[in-house]
C-alpha positions in Angstrom: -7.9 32.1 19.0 -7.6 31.9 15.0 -10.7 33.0 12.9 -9.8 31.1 10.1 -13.0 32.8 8.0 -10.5 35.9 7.9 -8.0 34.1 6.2 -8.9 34.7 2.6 -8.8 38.8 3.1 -5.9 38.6 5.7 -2.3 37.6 4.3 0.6 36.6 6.7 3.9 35.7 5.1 6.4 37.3 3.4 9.0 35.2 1.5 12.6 36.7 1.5 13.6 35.4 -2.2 12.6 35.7 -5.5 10.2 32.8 -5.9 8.5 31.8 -9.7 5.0 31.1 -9.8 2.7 28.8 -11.7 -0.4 28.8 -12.7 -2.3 25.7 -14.4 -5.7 25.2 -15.7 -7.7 22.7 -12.7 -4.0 21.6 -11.5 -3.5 21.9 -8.1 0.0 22.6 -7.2 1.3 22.6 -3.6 4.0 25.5 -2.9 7.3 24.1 -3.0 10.2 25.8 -1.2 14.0 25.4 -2.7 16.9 26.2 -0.1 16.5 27.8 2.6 13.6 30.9 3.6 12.7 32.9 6.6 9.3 33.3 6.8 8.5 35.9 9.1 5.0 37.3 10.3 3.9 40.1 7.8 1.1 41.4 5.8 2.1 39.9 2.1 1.5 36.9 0.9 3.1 34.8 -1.9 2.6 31.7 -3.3 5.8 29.2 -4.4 6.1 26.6 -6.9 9.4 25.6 -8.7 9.5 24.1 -12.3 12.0 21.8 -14.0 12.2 20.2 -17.0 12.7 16.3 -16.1 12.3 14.9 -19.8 15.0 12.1 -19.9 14.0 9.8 -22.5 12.6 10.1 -26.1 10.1 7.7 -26.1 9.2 8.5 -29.7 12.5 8.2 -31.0 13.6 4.9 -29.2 10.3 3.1 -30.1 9.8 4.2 -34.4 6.6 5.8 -33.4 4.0 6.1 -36.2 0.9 8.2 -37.2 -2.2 7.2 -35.5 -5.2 6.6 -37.5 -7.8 5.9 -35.8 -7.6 8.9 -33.1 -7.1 7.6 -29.8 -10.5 9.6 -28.7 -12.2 7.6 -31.3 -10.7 4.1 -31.0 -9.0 3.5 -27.3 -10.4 3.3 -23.8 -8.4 2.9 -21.1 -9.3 0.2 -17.7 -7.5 1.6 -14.6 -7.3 -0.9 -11.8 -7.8 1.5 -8.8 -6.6 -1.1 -6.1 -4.8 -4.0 -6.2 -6.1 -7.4 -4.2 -6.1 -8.2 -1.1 -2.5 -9.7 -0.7 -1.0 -6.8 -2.5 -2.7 -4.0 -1.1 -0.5 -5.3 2.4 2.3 -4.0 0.9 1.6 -0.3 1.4 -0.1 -0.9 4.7 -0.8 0.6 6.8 -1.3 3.3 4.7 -4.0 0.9 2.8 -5.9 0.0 5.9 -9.1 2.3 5.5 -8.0 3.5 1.5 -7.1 1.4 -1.7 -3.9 1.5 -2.7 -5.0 4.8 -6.2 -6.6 6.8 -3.3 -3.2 7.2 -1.1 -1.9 11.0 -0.8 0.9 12.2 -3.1 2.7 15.6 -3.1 0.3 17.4 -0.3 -2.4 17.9 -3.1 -2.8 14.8 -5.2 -3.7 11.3 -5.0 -1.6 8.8 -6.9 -4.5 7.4 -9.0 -4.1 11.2 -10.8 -1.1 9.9 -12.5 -2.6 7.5 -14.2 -5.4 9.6 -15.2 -3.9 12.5 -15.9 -0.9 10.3 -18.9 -4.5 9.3 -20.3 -5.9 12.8 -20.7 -2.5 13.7 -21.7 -2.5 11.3 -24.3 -6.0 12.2 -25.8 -7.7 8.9 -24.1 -11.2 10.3 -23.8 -13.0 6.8 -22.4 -11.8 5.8 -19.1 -13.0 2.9 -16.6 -12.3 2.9 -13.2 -12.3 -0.3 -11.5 -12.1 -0.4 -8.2 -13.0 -3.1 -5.4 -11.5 -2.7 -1.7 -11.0 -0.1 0.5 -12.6 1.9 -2.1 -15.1 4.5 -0.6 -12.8 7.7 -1.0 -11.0 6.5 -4.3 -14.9 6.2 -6.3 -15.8 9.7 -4.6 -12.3 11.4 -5.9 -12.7 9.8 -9.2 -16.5 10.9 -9.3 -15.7 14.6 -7.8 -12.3 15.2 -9.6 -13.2 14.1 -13.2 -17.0 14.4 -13.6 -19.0 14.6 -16.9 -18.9 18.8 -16.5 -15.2 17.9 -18.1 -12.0 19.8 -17.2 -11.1 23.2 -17.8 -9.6 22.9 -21.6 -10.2 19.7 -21.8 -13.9 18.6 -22.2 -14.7 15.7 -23.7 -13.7 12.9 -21.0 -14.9 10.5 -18.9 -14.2 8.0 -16.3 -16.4 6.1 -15.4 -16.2 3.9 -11.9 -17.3 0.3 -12.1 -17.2 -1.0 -8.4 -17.4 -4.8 -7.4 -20.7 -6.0 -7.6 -22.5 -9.5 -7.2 -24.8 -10.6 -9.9 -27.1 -14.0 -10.8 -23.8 -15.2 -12.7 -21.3 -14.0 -10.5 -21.8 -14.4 -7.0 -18.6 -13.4 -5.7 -16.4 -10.5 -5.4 -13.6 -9.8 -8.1 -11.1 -12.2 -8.0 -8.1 -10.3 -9.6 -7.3 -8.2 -12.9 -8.2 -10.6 -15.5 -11.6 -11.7 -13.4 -12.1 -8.2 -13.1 -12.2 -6.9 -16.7 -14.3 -10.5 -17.8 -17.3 -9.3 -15.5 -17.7 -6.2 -17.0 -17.1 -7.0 -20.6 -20.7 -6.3 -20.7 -19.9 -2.7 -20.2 -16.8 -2.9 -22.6 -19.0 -4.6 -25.6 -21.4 -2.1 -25.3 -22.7 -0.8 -28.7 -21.8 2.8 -27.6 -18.5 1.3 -27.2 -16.4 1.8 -30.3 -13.1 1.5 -28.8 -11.2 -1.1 -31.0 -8.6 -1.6 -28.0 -7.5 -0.9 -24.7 -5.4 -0.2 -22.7 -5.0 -1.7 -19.2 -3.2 0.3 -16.3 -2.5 -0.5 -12.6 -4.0 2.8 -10.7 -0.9 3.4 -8.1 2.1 4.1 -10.2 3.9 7.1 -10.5 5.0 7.8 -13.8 4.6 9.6 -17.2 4.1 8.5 -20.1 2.5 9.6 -23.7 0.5 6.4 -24.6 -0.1 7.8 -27.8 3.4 6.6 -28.4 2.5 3.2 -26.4 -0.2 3.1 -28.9 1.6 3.6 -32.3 3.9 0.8 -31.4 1.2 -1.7 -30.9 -0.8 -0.3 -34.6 2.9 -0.3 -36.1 3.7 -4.1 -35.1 -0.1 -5.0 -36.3 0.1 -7.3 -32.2 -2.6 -8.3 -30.2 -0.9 -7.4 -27.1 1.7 -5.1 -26.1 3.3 -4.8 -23.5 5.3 -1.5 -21.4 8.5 -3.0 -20.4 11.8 -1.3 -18.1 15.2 -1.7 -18.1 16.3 -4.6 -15.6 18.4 -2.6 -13.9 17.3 1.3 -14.9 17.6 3.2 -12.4 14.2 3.7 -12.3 14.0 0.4 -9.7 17.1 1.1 -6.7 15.9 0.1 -4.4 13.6 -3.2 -5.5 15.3 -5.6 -8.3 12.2 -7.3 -8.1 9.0 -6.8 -10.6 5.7 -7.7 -9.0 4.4 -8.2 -12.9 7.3 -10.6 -14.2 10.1 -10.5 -16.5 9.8 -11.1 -20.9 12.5 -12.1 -23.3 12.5 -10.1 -26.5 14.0 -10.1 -29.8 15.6 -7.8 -31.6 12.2 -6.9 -33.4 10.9 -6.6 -29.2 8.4 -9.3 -30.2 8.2 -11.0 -26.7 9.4 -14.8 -27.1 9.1 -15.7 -22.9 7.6 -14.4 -19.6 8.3 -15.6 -17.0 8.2 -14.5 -12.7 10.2 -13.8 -10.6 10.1 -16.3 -7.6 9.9 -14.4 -4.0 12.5 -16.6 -2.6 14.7 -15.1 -5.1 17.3 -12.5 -3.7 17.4 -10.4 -7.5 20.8 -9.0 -8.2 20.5 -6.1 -10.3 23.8 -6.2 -11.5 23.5 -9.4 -13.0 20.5 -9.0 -14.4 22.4 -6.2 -16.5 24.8 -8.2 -17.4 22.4 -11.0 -18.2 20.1 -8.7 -19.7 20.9 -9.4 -23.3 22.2 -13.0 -24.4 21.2 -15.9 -27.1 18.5 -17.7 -27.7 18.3 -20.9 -30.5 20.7 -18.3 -31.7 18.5 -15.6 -31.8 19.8 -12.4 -29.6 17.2 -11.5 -27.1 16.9 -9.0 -24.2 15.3 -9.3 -20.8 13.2 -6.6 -19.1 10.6 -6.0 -16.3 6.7 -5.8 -17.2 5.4 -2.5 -16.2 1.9 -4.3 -15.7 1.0 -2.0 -18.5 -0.9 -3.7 -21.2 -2.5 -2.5 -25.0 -4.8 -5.4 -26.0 -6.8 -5.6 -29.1 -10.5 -5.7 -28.6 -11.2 -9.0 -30.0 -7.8 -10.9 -28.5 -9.3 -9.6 -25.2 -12.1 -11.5 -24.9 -11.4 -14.2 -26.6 -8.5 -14.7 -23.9 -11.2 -14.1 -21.3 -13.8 -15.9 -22.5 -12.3 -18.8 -24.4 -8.6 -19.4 -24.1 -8.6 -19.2 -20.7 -12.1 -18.5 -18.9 -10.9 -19.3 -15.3 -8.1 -17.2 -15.1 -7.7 -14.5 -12.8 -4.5 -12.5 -13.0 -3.8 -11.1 -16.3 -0.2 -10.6 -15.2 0.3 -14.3 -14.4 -2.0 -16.1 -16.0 -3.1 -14.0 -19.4 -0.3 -12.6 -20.5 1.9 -15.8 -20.3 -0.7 -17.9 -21.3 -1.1 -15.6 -25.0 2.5 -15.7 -25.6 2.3 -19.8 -25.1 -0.6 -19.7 -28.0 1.0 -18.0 -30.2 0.0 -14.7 -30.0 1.4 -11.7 -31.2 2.7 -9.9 -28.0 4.6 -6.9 -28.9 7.0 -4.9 -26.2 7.5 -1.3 -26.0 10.3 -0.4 -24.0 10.2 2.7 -21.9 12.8 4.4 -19.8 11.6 7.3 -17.6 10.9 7.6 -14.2 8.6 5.0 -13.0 7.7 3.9 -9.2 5.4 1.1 -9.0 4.9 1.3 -5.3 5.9 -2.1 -4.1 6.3 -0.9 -0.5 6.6 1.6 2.2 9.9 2.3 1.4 9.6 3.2 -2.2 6.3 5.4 -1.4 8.9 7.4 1.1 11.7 7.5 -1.5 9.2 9.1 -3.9 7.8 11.3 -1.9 10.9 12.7 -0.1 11.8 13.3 -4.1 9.4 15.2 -4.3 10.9 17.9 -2.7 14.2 17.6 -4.4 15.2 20.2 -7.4 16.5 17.5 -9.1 15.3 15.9 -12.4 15.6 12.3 -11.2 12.2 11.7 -9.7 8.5 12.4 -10.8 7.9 16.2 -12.2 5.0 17.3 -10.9 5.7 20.8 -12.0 5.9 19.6 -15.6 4.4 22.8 -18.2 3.5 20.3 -21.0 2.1 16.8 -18.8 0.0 18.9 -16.7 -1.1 16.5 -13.3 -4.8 16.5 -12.4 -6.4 16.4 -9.4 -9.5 17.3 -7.6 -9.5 21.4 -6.6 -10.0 21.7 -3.1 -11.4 25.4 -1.7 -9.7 26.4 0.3 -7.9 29.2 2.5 -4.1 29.8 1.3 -1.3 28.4 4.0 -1.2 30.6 7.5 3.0 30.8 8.0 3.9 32.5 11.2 7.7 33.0 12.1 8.4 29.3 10.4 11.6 28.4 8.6 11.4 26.2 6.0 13.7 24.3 3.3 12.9 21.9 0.5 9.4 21.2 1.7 6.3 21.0 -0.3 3.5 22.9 1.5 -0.4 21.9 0.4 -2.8 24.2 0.7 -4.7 25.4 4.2 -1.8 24.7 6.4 -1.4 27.1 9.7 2.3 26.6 10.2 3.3 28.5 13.5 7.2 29.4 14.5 8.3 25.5 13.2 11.3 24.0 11.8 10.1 22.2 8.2 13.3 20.7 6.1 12.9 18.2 3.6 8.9 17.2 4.1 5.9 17.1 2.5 3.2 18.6 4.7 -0.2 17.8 3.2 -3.4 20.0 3.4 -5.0 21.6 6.4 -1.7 20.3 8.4 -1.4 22.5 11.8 1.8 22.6 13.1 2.6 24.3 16.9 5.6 26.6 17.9 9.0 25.2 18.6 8.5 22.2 16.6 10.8 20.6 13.8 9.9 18.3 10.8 12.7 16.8 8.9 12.7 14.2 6.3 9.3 13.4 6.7 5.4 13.3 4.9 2.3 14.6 6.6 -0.7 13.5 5.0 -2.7 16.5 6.7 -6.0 16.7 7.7 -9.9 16.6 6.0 -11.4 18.7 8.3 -10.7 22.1 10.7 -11.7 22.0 14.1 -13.5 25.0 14.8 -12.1 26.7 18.4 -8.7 26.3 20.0 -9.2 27.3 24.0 -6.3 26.6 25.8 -4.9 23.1 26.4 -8.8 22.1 25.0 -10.2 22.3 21.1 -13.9 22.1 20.8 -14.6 19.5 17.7 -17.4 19.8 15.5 -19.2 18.2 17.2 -18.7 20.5 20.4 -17.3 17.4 22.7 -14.1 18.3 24.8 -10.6 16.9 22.8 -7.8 17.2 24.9 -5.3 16.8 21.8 -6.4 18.7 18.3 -5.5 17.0 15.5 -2.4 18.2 14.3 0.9 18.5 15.3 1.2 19.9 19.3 4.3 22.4 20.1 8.1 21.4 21.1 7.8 17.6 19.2 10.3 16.5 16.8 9.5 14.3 14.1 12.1 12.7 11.6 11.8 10.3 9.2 8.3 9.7 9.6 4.9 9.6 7.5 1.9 10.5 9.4 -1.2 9.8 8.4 -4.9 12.0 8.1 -6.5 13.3 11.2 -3.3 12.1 13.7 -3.6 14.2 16.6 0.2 14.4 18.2 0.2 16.3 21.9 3.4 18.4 22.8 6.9 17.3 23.5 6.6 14.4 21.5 9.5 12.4 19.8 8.8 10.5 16.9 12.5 9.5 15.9 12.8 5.4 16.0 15.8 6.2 18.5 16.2 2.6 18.3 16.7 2.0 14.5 14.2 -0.6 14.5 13.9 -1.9 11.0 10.3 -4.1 11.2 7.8 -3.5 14.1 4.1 -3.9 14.6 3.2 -1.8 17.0 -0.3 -1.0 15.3 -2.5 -1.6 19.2 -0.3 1.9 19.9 -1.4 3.2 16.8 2.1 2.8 14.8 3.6 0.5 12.3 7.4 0.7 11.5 8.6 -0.7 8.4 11.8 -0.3 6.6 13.2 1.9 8.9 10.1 4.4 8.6 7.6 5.0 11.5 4.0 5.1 9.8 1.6 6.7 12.5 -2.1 5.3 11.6 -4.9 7.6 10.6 -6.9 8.7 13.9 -4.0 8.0 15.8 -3.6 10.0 19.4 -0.2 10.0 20.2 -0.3 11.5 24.2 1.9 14.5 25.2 5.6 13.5 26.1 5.4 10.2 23.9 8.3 8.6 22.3 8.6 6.5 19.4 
């Protein structure tokens, strides 16, 4: 029986390497093991987290960054879409079946919403709004818990504020998408407490940094009503997807946007040829083609007069307002960027970063990084219980009980339990939200006190590879979770498992029954 109220005077593991620490004001950093350790049972404990430098680009350089006058605290506030709609929050599912697409997991500790917000502390934005719509119960209390008016530790002065959907005597509906979105609360925006003089719209579940002040300088600079965060067609930043769910522009050689245009899902992109395509002739004018980031600056007034006047019906800003400003003439500025950036189109790219995550490599997110420190929600609790485990380029959250198990290349998110014997490779567990209290036998009591014949966690002798597993899953013993079958595409949800891309998803809640195989 483990006591876990003795576990923050009782240490366990001993790490046999030299191991760097870091320590961050209100940043909560999973430990990270590089190579291979022993862990063995002993009465030392230490906690891991490796640092590397992954600055690849000079954004300031590449984009003949000005001063900015007004500050940014002063004159910007930033709108963070905190789920997509309904059709695109399918393409992360099942992992957005009870959460919006901001509030999904990330590196053990952190949600992927706290990359947006952090680049906008970061970048001095002191005026955030949140809006949020489905699935959104546990992104609006993260938002609320993690960056509330008492401020951050070195960094007071912010605030995000969540705006959820709401039904009005205008507006009897729900939002209708991004554009629709910011028009109903332009109320909020126009406020006379309000002094921002623009802002700057973000989609909530990308995975990236960037210093908007620079974004920001570009658009003053340009004197544009719009501008617009653009990628390489073929950077290496998108492997794995050719395609941009927020359309493709055509610059000049000032990066004054001339076209936008979308990419039809029929189409089968060829990265390649977009390269090679990427910069050509227009009315003899050279231009140059790149993806929309879905990252937009927007001048105060040209906002809502494209909400209001221009074009009061529209719905998507990506498709409807953005083309629809370049075709009237606008001023619609691009600022090109080219660091690491994951929009999250699917199940596959969440894997691929994720599974970078654990990587000492400089090609994926940092999120180890000493000067764009990442911001989450601290959680309190115990430090990880590792008993006789080996483990290898894993990230560990915090409040795991790890027994004598096999971890190599995985993410294992907080309050994760894993039994004797068992191995973990290549994979992301999403943890647990709560402890059960008493382990007797083949029985745990729940908090409830009612008999569960499987705990949630992972049970002893199971092997689980290439897999994400989601909150709360309760896995018995001798379990294989492999797709032994290589199946690409299967709905299998009624057994509590999707498989997509390859990659078996386990659903939150999930029982999986001792001796299953999947």
């Amino acid at each position: 029986m483990l006591n876990l109220s003795l576990m923050n005077n009782i240490t366990h593991a001993t790490i046999i390497t030299r191991i760097s620490t870091l320590s961050q004001q209100r940043s909560i950093h999973p430990t990270k093991l590089h190579s291979s350790y022993c862990i063995a049972s002993s009465s030392s404990s230490t906690a891991a987290s490796f640092i590397s430098n992954s600055l690849q680009y000079d954004e300031q350089k590449c984009n003949n960054v000005l001063p900015l006058c007004p500050p940014l605290s002063q004159s910007v506030a930033a709108i963070v879409f905190g789920d997509g709609s309904k059709e695109s929050s399918k393409r992360l599912y099942p992992l957005t079946k009870r959460r919006s697409e901001g509030a999904i997991p990330i590196a053990a500790n952190y949600r992927l919403i706290d990359a947006v917000i952090s680049n906008c502390i970061n970048s001095n934005i002191s005026k955030i709004y949140a809006l949020t719509q489905f699935n959104s119960t546990s992104l609006n209390s993260h938002l609320s818990r993690a960056y509330s008016g008492a401020g951050l530790v070195g960094k007071q002065g912010f605030d995000v504020e969540v705006i959820a959907a709401y039904q009005s005597r205008e507006d009897q509906g729900w939002f209708q998408g991004t554009a629709d979105a910011v028009r109903r609360c332009l109320w909020v925006l126009e406020d006379d407490h309000n002094s921002a003089l623009e802002f700057i719209l973000l989609p909530g579940h990308h995975l990236y940094k960037m210093d908007y002040q620079n974004l920001l300088a570009t658009h003053r600079s340009s004197n544009a009503d719009i501008t617009l965060a653009v990628a390489p067609p073929a950077h290496h930043i998108k492997p794995n997807n050719g395609h941009s769910s927020f359309g493709y522009v055509t610059v000049n050689s000032e990066n004054e946007v001339l076209e936008f245009r979308e990419k039809q899902e029929s189409e089968k992109p060829n990265p390649t040829a977009e390269a090679e395509n990427s910069r050509k002739s227009k009315n003899g004018i050279s231009t140059s083609s790149y993806r929309s980031m879905g990252i937009y600056v927007i001048k105060k007034d040209a906002m809502v007069k494209l909400l209001r006047e221009y074009f009061p019906m529209a719905n998507d800003l990506a498709t409807e307002i953005i083309p629809g400003a370049v075709k009237i003439g606008m001023k619609v500025q691009s600022y090109i960027f080219g660091g690491y950036w994951e929009d999250m189109t699917n199940i596959k790219a969440f894997y691929k970063a994720s599974m970078e995550s654990t990587k000492n490599s400089t090609s994926g997110y940092n999120f180890y990084d000493r000067e764009s420190t990442l911001y989450t929600l601290p959680k309190c609790l115990p430090p990880s219980l590792i008993m006789d485990a080996i483990i290898t380029d894993s990230i560990i959250g915090g409040g795991c009980i790890l027994n004598s198990c096999n971890i190599r290349g995985s993410v294992i998110g907080t309050r994760t339990r894993i039994g004797d014997r068992t191995v973990i490779e290549d994979s992301v567990l999403m943890g647990a939200d709560i402890y059960q209290q008493t382990t007797y036998g083949d029985q745990c009591i729940g908090e409830e006190g009612t008999g569960i014949g499987i705990p949630i966690g992972i049970g002893e002798n199971s092997y689980i590879r290439k897999a994400i597993i989601d909150k709360n899953v309760r896995i018995g013993k001798n379990i294989r979770i492999t797709n032994k079958d290589n199946v690409q595409e299967g709905n299998r949800e009624a057994l509590g498992y999707i498989i997509s891309g390859g990659i078996v998803i386990v659903l939150r809640n999930t029982v999986i029954p001792d001796g299953s195989i999947l």
